[in-house]
N, C-alpha and C positions, 0 to 999 in steps of 0.2 A: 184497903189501900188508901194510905194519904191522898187527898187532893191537894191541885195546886192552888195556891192562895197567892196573898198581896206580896208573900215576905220570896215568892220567886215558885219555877215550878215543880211539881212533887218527886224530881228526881236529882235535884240538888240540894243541897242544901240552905237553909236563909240564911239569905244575905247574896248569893250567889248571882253574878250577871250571866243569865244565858247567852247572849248574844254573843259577849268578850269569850265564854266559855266554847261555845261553837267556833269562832274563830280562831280559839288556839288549837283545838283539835282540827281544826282545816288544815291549819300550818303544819301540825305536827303528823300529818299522813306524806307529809313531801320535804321536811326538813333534813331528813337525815340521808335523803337518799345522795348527796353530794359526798357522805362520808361513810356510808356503810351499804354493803350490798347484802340486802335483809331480802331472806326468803320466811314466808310464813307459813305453815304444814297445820291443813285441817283447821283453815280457819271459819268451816263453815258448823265447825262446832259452837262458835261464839251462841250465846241464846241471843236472840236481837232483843227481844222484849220478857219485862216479868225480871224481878227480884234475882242478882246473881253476887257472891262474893268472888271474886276472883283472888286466887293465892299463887304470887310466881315468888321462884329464885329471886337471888338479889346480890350480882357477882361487881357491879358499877353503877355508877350515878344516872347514868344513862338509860336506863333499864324501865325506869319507868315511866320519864316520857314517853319513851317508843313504844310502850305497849299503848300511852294514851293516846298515843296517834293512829295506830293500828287497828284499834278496835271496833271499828263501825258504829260506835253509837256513845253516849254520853258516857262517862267514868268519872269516881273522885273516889283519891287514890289517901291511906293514910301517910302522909308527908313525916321526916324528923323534926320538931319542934326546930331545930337551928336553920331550918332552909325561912325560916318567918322570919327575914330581916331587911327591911330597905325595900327598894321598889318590885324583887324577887317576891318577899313576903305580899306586898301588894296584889303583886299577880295572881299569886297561887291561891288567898282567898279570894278575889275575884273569880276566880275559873272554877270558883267550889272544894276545892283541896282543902286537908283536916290536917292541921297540926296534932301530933304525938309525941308526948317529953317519952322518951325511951327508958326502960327501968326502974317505971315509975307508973303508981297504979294513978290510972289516968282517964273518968270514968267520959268526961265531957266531947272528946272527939270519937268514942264509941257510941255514945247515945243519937249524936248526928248523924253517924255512918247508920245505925236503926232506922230511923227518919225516912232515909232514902233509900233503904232498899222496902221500906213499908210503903215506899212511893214509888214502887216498881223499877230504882233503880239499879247499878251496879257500882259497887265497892271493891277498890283495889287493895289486898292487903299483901306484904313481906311479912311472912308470919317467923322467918327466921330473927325480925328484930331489926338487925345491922347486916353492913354491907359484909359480905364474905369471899368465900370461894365461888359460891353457887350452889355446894355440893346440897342443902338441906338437912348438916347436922343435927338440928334441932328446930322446934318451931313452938311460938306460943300460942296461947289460946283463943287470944281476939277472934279468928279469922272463923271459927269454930264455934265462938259463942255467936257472934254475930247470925252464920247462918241457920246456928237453933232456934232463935229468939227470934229472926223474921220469916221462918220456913223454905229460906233462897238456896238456890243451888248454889253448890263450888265448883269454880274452873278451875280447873290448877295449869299454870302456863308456865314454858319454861324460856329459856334464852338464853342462845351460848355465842360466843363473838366478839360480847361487846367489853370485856373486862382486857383491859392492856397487861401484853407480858408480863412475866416477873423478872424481875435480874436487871442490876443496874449497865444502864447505854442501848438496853431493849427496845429497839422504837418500833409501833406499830407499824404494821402494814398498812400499804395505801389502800381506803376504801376494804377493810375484811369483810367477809361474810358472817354475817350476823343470821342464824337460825332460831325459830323462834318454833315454837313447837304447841299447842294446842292437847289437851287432853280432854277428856271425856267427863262432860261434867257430871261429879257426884249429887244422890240425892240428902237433902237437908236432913242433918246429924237430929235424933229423936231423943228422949231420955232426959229429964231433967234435973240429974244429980253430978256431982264431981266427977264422979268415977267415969262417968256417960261422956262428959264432955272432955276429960283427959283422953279417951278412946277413942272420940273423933277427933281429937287433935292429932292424935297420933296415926289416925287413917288420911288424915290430911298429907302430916311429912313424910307419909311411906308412898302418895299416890304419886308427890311431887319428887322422890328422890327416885320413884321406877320412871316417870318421864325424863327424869335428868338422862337417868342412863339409856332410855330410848334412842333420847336425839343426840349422847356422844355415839353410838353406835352409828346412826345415821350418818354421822360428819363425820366418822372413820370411815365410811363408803363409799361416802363421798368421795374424800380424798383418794382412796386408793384407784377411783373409779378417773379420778382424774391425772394423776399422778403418769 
């Protein structure tokens, strides 16, 4: 396990202020509750400590704040290269956040995400890439390599709520219910060849698109339970 040294502690990454980074995630456990009524299911799955990639859905922009605020313990999350601009881009590497050019092989915020979880910590990855539906058509391999290469487990978490209508003059509901769903963390993908690591990817998008449908089944029950 990395220790922590002069360049910040071993679950960040350098350059990162801990302190700015504790107090945005203080913030962001109580930010959103003005605009969403977030329930979280088995959130005592989270591992507190010890090496974890975490892989969610990615339906809004929003999404993965809320999960950096939910999470009970430090995160740095792979961000889009375009959110790094002006005092936004400031921030995010402040609080340890990894820029990622999309579609683009991109070795240098992978290596850093390595870094910290060899430093016991947790890496947030959209392994679908871009924002979507949510559904988990597809997913790339980052999220798969990463936890072969440091032996960490996968979360796979999900989130439904927080994506706005479709159709235009569709205006959200005040304050929606935002579900956020918790799975059972996988252990680290084994095998060191192509074929090995396409197969854990692919055990990745199938664990995240059977939580998807978990927790729409859930909020079908919801509703009809409240209905």
């Amino acid at each position: 396990m990395r220790a922590p040294s002069a360049a910040g502690p071993a679950d960040l990454p350098a350059g990162a202020d801990p302190r700015l980074h504790d107090l945005a995630r203080w913030v962001g456990t109580w930010c959103f509750r003005p605009v969403f009524r977030v329930h979280v299911h088995h959130r005592e799955r989270i591992p507190a400590t010890g090496p974890v990639v975490l892989v969610a859905n990615h339906s809004a922009l929003v999404d993965g704040p809320l999960l950096f605020g939910l999470l009970g313990r430090r995160s740095v999350f792979l961000v889009k290269q375009e959110m790094f601009t002006g005092v936004l881009g400031r921030g995010l590497r402040g609080i340890g956040q990894l820029a990622v050019r999309r579609g683009e092989p991109d070795r240098a915020p992978l290596t850093a995400a390595l870094g910290v979880l060899r430093g016991g910590g947790l890496v947030g990855v959209f392994p679908e890439g871009t924002r979507g539906t949510g559904e988990v058509a597809a997913a790339q391999q980052g999220a798969a390599w990463l936890a072969r290469a440091s032996g960490a487990q996968v979360l796979p978490v999900v989130c439904r709520g927080t994506r706005r209508p479709e159709g235009t003059g569709r205006a959200r509901r005040f304050r929606p219910r935002v579900d956020v769903l918790v799975g059972v963390p996988l252990p680290a993908p084994t095998g060191k060849g192509r074929a090995e690591l396409a197969a854990a990817t692919e055990t990745v998008r199938g664990a995240l698109a059977a939580l998807v449908a978990d927790l729409d089944a859930m909020r079908a029950t919801s509703m009809r339970r409240s209905a």
